[in-house]
C-alpha positions in Angstrom: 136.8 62.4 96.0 133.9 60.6 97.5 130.3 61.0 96.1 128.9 63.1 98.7 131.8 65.8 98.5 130.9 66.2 94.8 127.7 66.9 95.5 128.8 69.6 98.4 131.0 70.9 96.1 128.5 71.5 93.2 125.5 73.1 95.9 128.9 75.4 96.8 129.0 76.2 93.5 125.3 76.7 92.8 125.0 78.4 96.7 127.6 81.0 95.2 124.7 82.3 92.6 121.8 81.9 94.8 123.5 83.7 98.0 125.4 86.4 95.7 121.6 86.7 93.8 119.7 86.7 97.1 122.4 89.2 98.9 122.1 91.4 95.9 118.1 91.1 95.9 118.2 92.0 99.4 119.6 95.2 98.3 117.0 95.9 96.4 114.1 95.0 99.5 115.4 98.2 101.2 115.5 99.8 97.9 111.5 98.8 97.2 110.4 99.5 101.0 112.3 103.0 101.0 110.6 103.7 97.3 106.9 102.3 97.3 103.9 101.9 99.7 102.6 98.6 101.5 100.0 98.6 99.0 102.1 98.9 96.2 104.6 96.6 97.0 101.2 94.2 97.7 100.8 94.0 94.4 104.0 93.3 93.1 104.2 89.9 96.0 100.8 89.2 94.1 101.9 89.7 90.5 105.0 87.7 91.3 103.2 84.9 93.1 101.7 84.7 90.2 104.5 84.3 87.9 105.4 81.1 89.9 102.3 79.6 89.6 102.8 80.1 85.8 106.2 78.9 85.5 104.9 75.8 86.7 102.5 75.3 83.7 104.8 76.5 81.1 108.0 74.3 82.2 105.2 71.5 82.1 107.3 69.4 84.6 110.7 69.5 81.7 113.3 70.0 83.8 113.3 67.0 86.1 111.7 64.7 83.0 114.7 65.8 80.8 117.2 64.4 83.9 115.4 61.4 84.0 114.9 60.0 80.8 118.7 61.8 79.3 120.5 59.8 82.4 118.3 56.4 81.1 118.2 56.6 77.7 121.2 58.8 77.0 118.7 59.5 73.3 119.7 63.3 72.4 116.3 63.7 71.1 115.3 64.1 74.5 117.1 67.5 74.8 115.0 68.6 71.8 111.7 67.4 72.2 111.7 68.7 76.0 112.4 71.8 74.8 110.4 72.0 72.0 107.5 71.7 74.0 108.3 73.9 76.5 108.7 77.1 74.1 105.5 75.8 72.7 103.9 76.6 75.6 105.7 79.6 76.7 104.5 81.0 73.4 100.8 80.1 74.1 100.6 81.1 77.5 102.8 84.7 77.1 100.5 85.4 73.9 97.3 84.6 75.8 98.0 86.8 78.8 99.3 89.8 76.6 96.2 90.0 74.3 94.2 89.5 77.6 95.8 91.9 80.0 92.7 93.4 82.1 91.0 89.9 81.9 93.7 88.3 83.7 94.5 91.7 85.7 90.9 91.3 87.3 91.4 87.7 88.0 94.5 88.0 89.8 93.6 91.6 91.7 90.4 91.3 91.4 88.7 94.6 93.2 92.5 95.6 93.7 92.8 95.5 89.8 93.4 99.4 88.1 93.9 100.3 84.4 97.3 101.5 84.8 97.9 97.9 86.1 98.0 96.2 82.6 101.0 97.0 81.7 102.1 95.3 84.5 100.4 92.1 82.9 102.0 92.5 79.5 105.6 93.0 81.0 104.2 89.8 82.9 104.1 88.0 79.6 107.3 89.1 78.6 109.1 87.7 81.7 108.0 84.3 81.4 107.7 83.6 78.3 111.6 84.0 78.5 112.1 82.2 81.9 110.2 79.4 79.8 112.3 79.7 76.3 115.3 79.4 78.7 114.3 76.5 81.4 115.4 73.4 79.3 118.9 75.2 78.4 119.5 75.4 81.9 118.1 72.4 82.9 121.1 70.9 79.9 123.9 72.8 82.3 122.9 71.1 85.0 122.8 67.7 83.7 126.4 68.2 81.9 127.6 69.4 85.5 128.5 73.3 85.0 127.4 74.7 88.1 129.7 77.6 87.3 128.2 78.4 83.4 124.8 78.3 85.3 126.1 80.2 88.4 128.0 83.1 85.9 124.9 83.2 83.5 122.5 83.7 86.6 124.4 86.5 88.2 125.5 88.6 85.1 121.4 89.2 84.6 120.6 89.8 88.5 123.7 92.4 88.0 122.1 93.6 85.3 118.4 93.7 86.8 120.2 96.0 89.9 121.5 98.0 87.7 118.7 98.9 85.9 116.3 99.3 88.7 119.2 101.9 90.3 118.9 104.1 87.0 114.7 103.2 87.0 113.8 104.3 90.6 116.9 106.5 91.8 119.5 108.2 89.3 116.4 109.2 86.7 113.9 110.3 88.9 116.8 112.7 90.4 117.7 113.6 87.0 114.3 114.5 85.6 113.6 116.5 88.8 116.7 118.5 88.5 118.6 116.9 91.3 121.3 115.4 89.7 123.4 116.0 86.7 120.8 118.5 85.2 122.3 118.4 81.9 121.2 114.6 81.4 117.3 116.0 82.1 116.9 116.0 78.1 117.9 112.3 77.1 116.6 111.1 79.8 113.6 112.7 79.6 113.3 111.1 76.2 112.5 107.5 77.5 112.0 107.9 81.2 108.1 108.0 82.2 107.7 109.8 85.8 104.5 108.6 86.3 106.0 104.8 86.5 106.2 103.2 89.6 106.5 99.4 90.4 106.8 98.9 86.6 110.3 99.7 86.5 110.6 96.6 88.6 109.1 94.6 86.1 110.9 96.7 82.8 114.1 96.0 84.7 113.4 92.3 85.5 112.3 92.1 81.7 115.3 93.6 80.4 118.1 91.9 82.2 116.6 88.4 81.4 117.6 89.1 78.1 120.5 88.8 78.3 120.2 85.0 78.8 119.8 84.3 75.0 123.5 85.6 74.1 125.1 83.9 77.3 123.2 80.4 76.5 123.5 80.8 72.8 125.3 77.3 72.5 122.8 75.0 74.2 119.9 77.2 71.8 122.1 76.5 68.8 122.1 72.6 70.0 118.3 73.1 70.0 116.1 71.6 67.6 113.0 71.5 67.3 111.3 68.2 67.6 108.2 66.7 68.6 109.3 63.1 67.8 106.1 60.9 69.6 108.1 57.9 70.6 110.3 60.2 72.9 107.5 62.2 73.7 105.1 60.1 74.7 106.6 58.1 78.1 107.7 61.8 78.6 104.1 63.1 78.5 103.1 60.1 80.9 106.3 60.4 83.4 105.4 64.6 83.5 101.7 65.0 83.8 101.7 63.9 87.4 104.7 66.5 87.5 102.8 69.6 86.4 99.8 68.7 88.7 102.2 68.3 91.3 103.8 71.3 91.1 100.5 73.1 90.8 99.8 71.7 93.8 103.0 72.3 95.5 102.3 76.3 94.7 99.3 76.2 96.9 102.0 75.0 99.5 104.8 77.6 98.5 102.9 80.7 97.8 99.1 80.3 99.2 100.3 82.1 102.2 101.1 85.5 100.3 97.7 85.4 98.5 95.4 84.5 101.3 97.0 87.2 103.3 95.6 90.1 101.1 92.5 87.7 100.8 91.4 87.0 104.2 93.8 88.9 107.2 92.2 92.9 107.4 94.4 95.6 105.8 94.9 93.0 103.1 97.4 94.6 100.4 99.0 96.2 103.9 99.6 93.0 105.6 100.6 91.4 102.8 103.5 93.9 102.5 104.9 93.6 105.4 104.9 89.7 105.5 106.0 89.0 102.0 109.1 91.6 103.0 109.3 89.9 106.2 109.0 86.7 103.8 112.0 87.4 102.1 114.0 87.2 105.5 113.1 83.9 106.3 113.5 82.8 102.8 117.0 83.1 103.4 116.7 79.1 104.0 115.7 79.0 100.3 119.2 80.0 99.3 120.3 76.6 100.6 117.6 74.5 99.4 117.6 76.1 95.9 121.5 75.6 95.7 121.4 72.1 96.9 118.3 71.4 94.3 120.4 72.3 91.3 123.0 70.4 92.3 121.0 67.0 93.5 118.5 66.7 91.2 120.5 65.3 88.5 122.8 63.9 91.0 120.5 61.7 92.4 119.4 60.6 88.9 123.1 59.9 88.3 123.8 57.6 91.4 120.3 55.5 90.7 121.9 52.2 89.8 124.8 52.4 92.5 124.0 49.4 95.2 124.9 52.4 97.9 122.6 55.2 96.8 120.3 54.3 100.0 123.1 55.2 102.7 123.9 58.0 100.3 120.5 59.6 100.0 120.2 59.2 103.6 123.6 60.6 104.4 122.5 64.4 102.1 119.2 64.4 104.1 121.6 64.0 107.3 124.0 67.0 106.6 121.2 68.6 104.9 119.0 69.3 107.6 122.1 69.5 110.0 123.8 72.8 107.5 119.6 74.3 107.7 119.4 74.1 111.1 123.2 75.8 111.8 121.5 78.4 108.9 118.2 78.9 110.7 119.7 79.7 114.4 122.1 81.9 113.0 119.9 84.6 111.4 117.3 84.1 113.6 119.3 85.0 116.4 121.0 87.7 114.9 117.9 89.1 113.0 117.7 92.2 115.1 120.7 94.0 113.2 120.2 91.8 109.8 116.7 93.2 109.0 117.4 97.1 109.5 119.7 96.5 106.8 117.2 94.9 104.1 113.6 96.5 105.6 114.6 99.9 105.8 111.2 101.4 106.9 110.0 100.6 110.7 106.8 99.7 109.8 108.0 96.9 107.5 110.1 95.3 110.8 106.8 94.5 112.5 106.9 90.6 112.5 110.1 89.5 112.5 109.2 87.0 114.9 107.8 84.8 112.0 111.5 84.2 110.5 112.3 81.5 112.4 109.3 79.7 111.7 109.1 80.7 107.9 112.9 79.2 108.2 111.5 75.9 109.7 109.1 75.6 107.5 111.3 75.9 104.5 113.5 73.6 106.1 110.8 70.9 106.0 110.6 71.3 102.6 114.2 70.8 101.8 113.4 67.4 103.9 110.7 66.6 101.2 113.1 67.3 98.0 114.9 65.0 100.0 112.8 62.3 100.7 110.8 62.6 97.7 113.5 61.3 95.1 112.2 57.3 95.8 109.1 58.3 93.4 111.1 60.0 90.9 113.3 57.2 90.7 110.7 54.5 90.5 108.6 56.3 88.0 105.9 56.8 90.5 105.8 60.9 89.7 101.5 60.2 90.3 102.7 59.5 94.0 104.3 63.2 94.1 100.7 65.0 93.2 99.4 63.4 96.1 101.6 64.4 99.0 101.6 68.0 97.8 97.7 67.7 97.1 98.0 67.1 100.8 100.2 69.8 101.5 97.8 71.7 99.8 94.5 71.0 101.3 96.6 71.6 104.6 97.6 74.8 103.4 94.3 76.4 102.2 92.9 74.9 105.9 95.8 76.5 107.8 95.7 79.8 106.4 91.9 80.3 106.3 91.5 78.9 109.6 94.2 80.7 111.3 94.7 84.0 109.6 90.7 85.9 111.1 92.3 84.0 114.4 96.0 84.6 114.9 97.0 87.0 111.6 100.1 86.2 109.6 101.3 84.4 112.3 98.7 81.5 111.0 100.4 81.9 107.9 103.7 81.2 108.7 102.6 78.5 110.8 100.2 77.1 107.3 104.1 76.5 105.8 105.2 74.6 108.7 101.8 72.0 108.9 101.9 71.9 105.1 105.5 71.2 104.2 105.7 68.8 107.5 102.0 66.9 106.5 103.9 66.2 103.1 107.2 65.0 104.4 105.9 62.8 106.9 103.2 61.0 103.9 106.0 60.9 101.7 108.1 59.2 104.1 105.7 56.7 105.0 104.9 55.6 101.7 108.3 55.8 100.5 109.2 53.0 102.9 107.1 50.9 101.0 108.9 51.3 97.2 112.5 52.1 97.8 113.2 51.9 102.2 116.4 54.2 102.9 117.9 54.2 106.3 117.4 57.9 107.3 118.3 58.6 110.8 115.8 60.7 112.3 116.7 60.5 116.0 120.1 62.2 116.2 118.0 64.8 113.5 115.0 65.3 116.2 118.1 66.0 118.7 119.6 69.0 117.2 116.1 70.3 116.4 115.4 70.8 119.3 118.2 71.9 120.7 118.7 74.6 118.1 114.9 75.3 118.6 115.5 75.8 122.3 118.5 78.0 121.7 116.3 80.1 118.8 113.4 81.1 121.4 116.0 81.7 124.0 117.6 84.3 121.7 114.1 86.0 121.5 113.1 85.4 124.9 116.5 86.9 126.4 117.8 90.2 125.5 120.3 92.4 126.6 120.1 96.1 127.9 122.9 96.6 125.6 122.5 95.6 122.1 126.4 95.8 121.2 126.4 93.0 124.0 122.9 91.7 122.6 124.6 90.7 119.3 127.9 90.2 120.2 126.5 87.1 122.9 124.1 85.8 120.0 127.4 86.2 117.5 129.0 83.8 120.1 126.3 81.3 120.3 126.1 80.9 116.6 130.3 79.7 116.6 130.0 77.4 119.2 126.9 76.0 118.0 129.0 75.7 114.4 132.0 74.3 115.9 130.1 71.8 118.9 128.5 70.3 115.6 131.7 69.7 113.5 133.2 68.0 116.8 130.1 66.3 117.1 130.0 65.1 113.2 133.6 65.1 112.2 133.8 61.6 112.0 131.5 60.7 110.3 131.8 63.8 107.9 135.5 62.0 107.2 134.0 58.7 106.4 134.2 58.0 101.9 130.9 57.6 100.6 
């Protein structure tokens, strides 16, 4: 099996989690917009946003370090001084923000901030400081290639977390209220708290990570904890650049949610509707996330080979090719797809943006791409700079463009940003390690599908059983014109 198939067939593997997750997820969109307010569901985009910035600090870069110096040195220690270090953290940061809930409540908030919200902060603390203890464990079933441990451990606790948010925000309000199975109203009357909202979201979230510890208890009991300096130390200097990048790259990623409720009127309001709307267009996330877990340590793996240029440049081919087939196909069909997630009207008001939040998420998969040269040459400073610039681009986008064009700025902010860091690290890249991408034939079906996308907006049918049944139609033959168009070469061993 050539090289490249194993690495389709792991992201297959990996997809199977993230689209099963994301499906199930999806589920609970029209749950949330059929429960909560725009406001509300404001401040959980904000608390969430949030809790990626600080996932960044507390994996302190780990993950992709651990890949790097494990495939090198092959030194076990590595394993356990990675994750040392990363629980070290996780205990510091979780401990800091649940002692400090309204502090970090206003800061976050700010004027949005309320008492009942601390508890929202201390669940907060909860969450990651788990997501933390179990990064590095994850990270090792990666590395030892069981994209289907990883893939069953990940969906047994978003199972878990749909569950729970079912009994949280349907079955026990109806049971306390006398709607449902009135008997139950006693037990459940003994833990459920009526006057909870969006903190179910979080309880739920808090308790179904748990279940992590049992389901990676081998790679905790291969834990040990270590801070040996001789492995730290070239770990420390190969990571720094790592967190600051990723800091960085979280300006890029989730600016655009903030500076909504920041600077667009109707902050909290407009933030609802386009993180929900967000979530649509995400749906090219699915495929980048898969595709990350499977080539990160992939890549790493294939470093030495003589070939691993045309094979790098080969995934960005197919890569971009598989987003682009993604991106046309719910964008056309998004008229039927986002009744079924955004169950309110007034939550369906932009649904314009997905194609461009799809694009511009698709530019980022090009970056994961392109950006492995510095990884691989030990250049990780290299990767705080082009997300520094997607940064600065970001922040300029969104403040520039929201007062002017509303969250239609902000969708475009992810395109500018993601594209501004693609195109440096592209440039430079030729420099240190030159790989033969083939950009043309890529420029080609952009356009193409881009044409074929604004069409489907542009063009609609009185009838919308014809409406989706000609854009069903468009999506196959665009699928099957591009496996006549790529067969070949799809055949060729890598």
């Amino acid at each position: 099996m050539s090289k490249l198939r194993i690495l389709a067939g792991q992201t297959a593997v990996y997809g199977i989690s993230s689209i099963l997750g994301r499906i199930i997820n999806y589920f609970l969109v029209g749950l949330h917009t059929a429960v909560f307010l725009l406001d509300e569901m404001g401040v959980v985009s904000e608390l969430y946003g949030t809790m990626a910035l600080l996932l960044i600090v507390i994996t302190f870069g780990m993950e992709t370090t651990f890949f790097r110096f494990y495939t090198k040195t092959h030194d076990k220690h590595t394993y356990h001084v990675a994750a040392t270090l990363v629980v070290i953290i996780s205990l510091a940061v979780a401990l800091l923000i649940s002692l400090q809930p309204e502090h970090f409540g206003r800061l976050i908030l700010g004027s949005h901030f309320q008492p009942e919200h601390t508890i929202l902060f201390q669940l907060l603390a909860g969450i990651i400081l788990i997501d933390g203890l179990t990064a590095i464990p994850f990270a090792r079933l990666r590395l030892e290639n069981k994209p289907v441990r990883f893939a069953i451990t990940k969906i047994t606790a978003i199972l878990a977390n749909i569950l729970l948010q079912i009994l949280f925000l349907l079955i026990f309000p109806a049971i306390h209220n006398n709607e449902y199975l009135p008997w139950l109203k006693p037990l459940v009357d003994t833990f459920y708290n009526p006057h909870f909202g969006i903190e179910y979201i979080f309880i739920a979230n808090l308790l179904s990570n748990l279940l992590y510890f049992p389901l990676l208890a081998r790679e905790f009991l291969l834990m040990r904890p270590s801070i040996k300096w001789p492995v730290l130390k070239p770990m420390l200097l190969y990571t720094t650049p790592l967190v600051l990048t990723g800091i960085a790259g979280w300006f890029v990623s989730d600016l655009d949610k903030l500076a909504v409720a920041w600077w667009a009127t109707d902050g909290l309001s407009n933030q609802g509707v386009y993180t929900q709307t967000f979530k649509l267009g995400a749906l090219m996330m699915l495929a980048i996330q898969a595709f990350r877990y499977a080539a990160e340590p992939f890549f790493f793996a294939q470093a030495s080979d003589r070939q691993a240029p045309q094979l790098y440049a080969r995934t960005l081919h197919y890569f971009v090719i598989f987003g682009l087939l993604l991106l046309l196909g719910v964008s056309l069909n998004i008229d039927w797809i986002a009744p079924i997630f955004l169950r309110k009207a007034e939550f369906r008001t932009a649904l314009y943006l997905v194609p461009i939040i799809m694009f511009g998420k698709l530019l980022y998969g090009v970056y994961i791409n392109i950006s492995i040269w510095y990884k691989l040459k030990d250049k990780t400073h290299y990767g705080l700079l082009f997300t520094g610039i997607g940064a600065v681009v970001a922040l300029a986008a969104n403040y520039l463009l929201l007062p002017l064009i509303g969250i239609l700025g902000s969708a475009l902010a992810i395109v500018l940003s993601y594209g501004a860091m693609s195109l440096a690290c592209y440039l430079l890249g030729r420099k240190y390690m030159p790989i033969p991408y083939r950009f043309a034939p890529l420029a080609v079906y952009t356009l193409i599908f881009g044409g074929l996308v604004l069409g489907g907006f542009l063009i609609k049918l009185d009838n919308p059983i014809w409406d989706t049944t000609l854009n069903l139609l468009v999506s196959a033959i665009a699928v099957m014109l591009v496996y006549l168009l790529e067969r070949k070469n799809l055949l060729q061993p890598t």
